[in-house]
N, C-alpha and C positions, 0 to 999 in steps of 0.2 A: 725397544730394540730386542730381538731374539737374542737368545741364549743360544752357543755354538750347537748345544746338543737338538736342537730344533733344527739345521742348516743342514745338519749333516743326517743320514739314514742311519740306523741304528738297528740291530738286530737282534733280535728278543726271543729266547727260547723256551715256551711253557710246558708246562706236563700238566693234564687234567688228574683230578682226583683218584679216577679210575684207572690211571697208568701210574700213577705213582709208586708205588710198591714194586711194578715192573722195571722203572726208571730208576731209583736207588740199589738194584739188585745189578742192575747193568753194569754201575757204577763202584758195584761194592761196596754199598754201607748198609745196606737194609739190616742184615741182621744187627749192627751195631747199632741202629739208629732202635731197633726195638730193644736193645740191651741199656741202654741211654748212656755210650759212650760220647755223645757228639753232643756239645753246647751250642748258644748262641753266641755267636763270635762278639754283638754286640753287650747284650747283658747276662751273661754265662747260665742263663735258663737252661735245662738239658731239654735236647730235641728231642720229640716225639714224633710219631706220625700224623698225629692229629694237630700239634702246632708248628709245623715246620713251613716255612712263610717263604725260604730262598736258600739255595744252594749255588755257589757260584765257586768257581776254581780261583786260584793266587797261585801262581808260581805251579810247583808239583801238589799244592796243598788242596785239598776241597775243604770251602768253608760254609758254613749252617745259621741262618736268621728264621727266630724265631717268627710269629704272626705277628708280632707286637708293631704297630704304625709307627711307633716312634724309633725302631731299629729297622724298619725297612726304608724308613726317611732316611735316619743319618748316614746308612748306606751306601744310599742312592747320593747323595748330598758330599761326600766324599770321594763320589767314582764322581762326580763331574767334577768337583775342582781338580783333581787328578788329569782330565781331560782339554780342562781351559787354560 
């Protein structure tokens, strides 16, 4: 049987490599993300530009996953139970 998140369309926002630094400037965190005020939400790694894996909002918050598979799994893993 599928899984609800397969039924339903989903909407996925990326930024390429090359916009990135555009994209968090937008957003207001670039200079913080180079001063390494922003962790990873999952394992408190401090973000960088070069391992920063996912930015997603909560509420008024913006939050930061490192590259690490196994913090962009449990992530992901927790936005669908949230969902089902």
């Amino acid at each position: 049987m599928f899984k609800k998140r397969w039924l339903e369309r989903e909407k996925l926002k990326a930024v390429h490599d090359d916009d990135l630094e555009e994209f968090l400037s937008s957003i207001g965190v670039l200079e913080q993300i180079r001063k390494g005020c922003h962790r990873c939400n999952i394992c408190d790694t401090p973000i960088t530009i070069e391992n920063l894996g996912a930015v997603y909002p909560e509420g008024d918050k913006i939050n930061f996953l490192c590259e690490r598979l196994s913090c962009l799994t449990e992530i992901n893993l927790s936005k669908e139970n949230v969902n089902e």
